[in-house]
NUNU-281747 format. One line per 3 residues: number of its first residue (from 1); their letters; for each residue x, y, z of C-alpha. Coordinates in Angstrom, 1 decimal, decimal comma, always signed. Layout:
BEGIN
NUM = a = X Y Z | ...
***
This chain:
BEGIN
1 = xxx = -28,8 -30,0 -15,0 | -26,9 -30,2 -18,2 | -28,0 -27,8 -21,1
4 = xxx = -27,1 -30,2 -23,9 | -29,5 -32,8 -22,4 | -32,3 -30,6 -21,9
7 = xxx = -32,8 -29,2 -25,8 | -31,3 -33,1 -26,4 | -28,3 -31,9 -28,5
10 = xxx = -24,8 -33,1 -28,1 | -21,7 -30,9 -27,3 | -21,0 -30,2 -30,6
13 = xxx = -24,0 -29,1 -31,9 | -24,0 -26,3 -34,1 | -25,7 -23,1 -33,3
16 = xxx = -28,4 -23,8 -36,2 | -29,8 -27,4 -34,8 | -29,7 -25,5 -30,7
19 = xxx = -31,4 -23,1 -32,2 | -34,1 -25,9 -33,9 | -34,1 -27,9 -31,3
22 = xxx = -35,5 -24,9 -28,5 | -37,8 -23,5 -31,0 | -39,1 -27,1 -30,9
25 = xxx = -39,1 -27,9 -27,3 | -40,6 -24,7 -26,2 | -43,5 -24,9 -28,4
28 = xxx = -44,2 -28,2 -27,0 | -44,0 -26,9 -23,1 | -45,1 -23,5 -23,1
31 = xxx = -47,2 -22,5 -20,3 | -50,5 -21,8 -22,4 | -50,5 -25,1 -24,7
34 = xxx = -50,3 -27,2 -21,0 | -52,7 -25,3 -18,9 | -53,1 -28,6 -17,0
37 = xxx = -49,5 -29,8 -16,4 | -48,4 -28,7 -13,6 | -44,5 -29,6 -14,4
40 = xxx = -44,7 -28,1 -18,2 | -44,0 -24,1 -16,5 | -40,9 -25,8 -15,0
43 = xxx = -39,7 -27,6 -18,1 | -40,0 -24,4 -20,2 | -37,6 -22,3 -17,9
46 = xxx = -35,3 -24,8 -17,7 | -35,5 -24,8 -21,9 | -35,1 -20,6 -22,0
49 = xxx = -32,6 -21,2 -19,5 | -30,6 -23,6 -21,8 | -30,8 -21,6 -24,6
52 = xxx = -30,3 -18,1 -23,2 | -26,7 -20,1 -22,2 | -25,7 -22,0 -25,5
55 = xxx = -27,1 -19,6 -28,0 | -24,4 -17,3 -27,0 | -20,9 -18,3 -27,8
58 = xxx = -19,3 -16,4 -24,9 | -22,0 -17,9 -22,4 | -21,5 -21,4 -24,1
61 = xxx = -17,9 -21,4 -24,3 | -18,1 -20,9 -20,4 | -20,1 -23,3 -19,5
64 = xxx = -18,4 -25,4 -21,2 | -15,5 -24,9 -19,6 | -16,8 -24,4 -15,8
67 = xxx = -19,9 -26,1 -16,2 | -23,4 -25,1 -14,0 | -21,4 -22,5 -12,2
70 = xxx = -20,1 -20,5 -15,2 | -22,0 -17,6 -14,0 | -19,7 -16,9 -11,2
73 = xxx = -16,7 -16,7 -13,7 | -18,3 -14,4 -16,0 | -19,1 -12,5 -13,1
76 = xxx = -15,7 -12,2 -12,0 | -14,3 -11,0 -15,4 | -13,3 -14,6 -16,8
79 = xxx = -12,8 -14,8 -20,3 | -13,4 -18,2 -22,5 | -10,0 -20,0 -22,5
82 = xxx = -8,8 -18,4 -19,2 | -7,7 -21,3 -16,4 | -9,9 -22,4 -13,4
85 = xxx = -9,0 -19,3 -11,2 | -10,5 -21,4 -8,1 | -8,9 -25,0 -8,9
88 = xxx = -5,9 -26,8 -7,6 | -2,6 -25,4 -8,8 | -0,8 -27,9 -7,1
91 = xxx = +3,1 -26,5 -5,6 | +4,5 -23,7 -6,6 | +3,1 -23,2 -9,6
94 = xxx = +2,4 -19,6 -10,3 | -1,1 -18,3 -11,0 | -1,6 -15,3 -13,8
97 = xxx = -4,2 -13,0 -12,9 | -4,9 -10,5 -15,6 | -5,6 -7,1 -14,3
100 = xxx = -6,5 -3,5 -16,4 | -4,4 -1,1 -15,9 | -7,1 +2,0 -14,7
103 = xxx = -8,3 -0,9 -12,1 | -5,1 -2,2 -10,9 | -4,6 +1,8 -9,9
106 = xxx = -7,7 +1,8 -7,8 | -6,9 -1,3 -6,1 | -4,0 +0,0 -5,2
109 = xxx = -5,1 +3,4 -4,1 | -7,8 +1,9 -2,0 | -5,3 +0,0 +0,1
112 = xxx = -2,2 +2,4 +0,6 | -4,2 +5,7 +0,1 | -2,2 +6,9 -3,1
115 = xxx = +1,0 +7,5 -0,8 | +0,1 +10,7 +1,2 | -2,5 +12,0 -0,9
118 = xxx = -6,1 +12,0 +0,1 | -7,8 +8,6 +0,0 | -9,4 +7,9 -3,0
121 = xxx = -13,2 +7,7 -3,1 | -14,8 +4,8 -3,6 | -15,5 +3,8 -7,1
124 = xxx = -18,7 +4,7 -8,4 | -18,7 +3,5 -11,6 | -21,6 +1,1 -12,9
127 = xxx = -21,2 -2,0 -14,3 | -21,2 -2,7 -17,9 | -24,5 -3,3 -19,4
130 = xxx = -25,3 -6,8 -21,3 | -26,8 -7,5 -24,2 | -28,5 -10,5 -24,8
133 = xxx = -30,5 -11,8 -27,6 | -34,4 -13,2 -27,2 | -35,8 -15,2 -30,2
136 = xxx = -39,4 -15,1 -29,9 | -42,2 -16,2 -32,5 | -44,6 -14,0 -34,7
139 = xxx = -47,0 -15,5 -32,4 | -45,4 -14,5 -29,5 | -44,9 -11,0 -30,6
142 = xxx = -48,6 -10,2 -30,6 | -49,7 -11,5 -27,6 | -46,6 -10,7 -25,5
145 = xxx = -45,0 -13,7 -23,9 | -42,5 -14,1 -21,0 | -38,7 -15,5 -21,2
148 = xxx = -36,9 -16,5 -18,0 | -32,8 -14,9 -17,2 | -30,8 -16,6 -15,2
151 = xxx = -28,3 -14,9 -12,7 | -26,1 -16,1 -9,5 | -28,7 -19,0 -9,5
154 = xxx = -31,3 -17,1 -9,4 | -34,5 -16,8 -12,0 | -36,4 -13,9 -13,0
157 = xxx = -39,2 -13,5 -15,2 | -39,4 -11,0 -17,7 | -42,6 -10,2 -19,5
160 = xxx = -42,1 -9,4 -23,5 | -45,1 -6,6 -24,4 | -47,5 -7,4 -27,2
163 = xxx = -46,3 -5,5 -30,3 | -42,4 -6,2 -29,9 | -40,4 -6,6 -32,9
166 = xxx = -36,7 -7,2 -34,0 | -34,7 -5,2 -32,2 | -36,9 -3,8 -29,7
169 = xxx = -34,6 -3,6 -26,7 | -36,0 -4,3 -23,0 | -34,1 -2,7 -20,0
172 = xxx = -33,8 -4,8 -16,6 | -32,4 -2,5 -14,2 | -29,5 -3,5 -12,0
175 = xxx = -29,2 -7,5 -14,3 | -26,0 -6,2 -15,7 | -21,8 -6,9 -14,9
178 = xxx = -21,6 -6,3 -11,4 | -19,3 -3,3 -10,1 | -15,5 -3,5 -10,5
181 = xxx = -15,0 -2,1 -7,2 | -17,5 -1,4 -4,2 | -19,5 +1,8 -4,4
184 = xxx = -20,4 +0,9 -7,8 | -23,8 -0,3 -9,2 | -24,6 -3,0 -11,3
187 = xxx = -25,1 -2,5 -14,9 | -28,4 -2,9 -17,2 | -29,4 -6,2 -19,0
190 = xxx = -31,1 -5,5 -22,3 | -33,0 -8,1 -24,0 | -32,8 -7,7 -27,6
193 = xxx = -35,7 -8,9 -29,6 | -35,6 -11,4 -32,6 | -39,0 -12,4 -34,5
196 = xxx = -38,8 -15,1 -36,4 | -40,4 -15,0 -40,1 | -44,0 -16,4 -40,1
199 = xxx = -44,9 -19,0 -42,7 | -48,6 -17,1 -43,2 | -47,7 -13,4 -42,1
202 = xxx = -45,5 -10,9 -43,5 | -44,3 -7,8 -40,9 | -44,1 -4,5 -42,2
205 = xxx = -43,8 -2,7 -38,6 | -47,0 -2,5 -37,3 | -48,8 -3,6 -40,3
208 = xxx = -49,1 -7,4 -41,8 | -49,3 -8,9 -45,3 | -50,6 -11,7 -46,4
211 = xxx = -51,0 -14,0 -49,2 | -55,0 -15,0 -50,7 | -55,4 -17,2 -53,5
214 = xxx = -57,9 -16,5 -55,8 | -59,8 -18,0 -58,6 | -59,6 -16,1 -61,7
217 = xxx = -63,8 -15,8 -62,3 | -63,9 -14,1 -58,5 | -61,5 -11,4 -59,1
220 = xxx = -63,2 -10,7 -62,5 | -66,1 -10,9 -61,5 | -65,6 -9,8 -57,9
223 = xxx = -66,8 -11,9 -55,0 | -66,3 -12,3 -51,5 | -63,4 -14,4 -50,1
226 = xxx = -61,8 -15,6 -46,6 | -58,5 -13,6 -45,2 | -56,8 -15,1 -41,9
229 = xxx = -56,1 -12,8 -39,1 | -54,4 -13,1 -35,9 | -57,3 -13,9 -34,4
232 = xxx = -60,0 -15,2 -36,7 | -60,7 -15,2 -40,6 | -62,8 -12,4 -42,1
235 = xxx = -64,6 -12,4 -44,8 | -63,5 -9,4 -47,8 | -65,3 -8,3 -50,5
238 = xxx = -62,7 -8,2 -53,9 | -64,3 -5,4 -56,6 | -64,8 -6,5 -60,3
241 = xxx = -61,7 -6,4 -62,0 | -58,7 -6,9 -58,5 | -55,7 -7,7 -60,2
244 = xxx = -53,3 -10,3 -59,3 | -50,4 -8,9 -56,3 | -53,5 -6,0 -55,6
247 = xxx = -53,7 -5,3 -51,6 | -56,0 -4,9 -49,9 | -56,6 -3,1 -46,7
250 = xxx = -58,6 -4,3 -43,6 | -57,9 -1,5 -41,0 | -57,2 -2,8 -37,1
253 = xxx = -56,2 -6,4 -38,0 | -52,1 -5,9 -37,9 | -49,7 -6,3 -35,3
256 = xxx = -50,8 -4,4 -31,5 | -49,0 -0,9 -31,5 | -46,5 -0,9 -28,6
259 = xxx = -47,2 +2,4 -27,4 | -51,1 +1,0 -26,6 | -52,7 +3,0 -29,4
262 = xxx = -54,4 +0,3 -31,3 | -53,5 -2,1 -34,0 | -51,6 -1,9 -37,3
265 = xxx = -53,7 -2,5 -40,8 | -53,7 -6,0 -42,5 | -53,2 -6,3 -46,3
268 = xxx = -54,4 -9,0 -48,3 | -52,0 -9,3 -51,5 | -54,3 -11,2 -54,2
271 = xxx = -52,7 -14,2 -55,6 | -54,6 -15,7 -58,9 | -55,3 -19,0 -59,0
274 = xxx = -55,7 -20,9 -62,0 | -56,6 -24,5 -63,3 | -53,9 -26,8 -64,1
277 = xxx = -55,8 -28,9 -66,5 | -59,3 -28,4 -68,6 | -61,5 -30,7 -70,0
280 = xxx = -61,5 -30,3 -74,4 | -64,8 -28,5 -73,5 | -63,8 -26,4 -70,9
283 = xxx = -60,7 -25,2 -73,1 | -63,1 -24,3 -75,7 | -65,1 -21,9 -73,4
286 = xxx = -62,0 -20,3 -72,1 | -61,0 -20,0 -75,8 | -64,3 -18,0 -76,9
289 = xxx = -63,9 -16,0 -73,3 | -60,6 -14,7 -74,8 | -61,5 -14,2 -78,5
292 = xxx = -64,6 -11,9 -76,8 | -62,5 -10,4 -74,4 | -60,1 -9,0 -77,1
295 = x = -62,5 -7,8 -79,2
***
């Protein structure tokens, strides 16, 4: 399977059209938009899975050196740029291997005991933990979705919880860097959360804002008008006399609260709409409107 086919990109794509491309892609294969296509589930890991792997420059500079199996070389400390540590070196020719200092001493000590001292203990320490970024959409982020990890060939699901937002970290234990030496555990994988701006919504934490065009005679005269939700519109009453970039509050109808107690508040930030063009008669009446106004 070759990531670059998959989000149909070529090799040198830059991070901005991978990035287009998945948003794309997984939108058209998700899970819930094909509840009756059986192969869609499959196509969208195989799109996380390309992503999660050329969204990160370490990860995508790995792959593309070593290919499918770049996992095994990140797993055993490779860097980006380092040789094939498992291809043909042909004669004589001499192989670097880079060690750190602190674990070339435990090697060592593990093998010839640290020369009459006590035998050392095996290692203990964990793994290093990994961050990775998720990018997920406003969408997304309130109903809770799922993104798939990769590891050794292996696939995991990992469920995202309604209310996440940018930077909300999610621990799976044990997904990390493997241990330098045995008696070690694995480290942690956190997933770190990215929600993408929504063209209708604005986040303020738990709460959402958004935009509701208005004619001028409703919000001076006051009137009832539709406000989108998350779910469904609702109609709002606007007193006499709202004024344009006025919110208003509709309690419950925000983002879900991560710790399960409810939902955020939803404000709609009145926008005044006016006519771009009047009749000679209609410019008259708005004429004697303002003369009686100012009076």
């Amino acid at each position: 399977m070759d990531y670059y086919q998959v989000l149909g990109v070529s090799r040198n794509a830059t991070e901005k059209e991978i990035k287009s491309a998945f948003r794309r892609l997984a939108k058209q294969y998700h899970p819930d938009a094909n509840p009756n296509d059986p192969t869609a589930e499959e196509r969208f890991k195989q799109i996380n899975q390309a992503y999660e792997t050329l969204a990160d420059p370490t990860k995508r500079q790995l792959y593309d050196q070593f290919g499918p199996d770049y996992e095994k070389y990140a797993a055993a400390g490779y860097r980006p740029g380092q040789g094939n540590p498992f291809g043909n070196q042909g004669g004589n020719q001499r192989v670097n291997v880079e060690f750190d200092n602190g674990a070339f001493a435990d090697l060592f000590e593990s093998f010839f005991g640290g020369f009459g001292r006590k035998a050392h203990k095996p290692d203990s320490t964990p793994g290093r933990d990994i961050e990775q970024r998720v990018v997920i959409t406003l969408r997304e982020a309130y109903d809770g979705t799922m993104r798939y990890i990769s590891k050794s060939g292996q696939r995991k699901k990992v469920k995202i919880p309604p209310g996440a937002d940018t930077g909300t970290k999610i621990r799976i234990a044990g997904e990390g860097e493997p241990p330098m030496m045995s008696g070690g555990t694995p480290g942690d994988l956190y997933l770190i959360v990215e929600v993408e701006p929504d063209p209708t919504f604005e986040r303020d934490g738990d709460d959402l804002i958004v935009d509701v065009k208005v004619d001028a005679f409703t919000v001076m005269l006051g009137g009832d008008v539709e406000v989108p939700t998350m779910t469904r519109p609702v109609r709002l009453k606007l007193p006499a006399g709202t004024q344009s970039g006025q919110k208003l509050r509709i309690s419950g109808k925000g983002m879900p609260r991560r710790k399960g107690d409810g939902y955020g508040d939803l404000y709609a930030r009145i926008q005044i709409t006016v006519p771009k063009s009047l009749t000679p008669q209609q410019r008259d009446m708005v004429e004697q409107l303002r003369r009686s106004l100012q009076e």
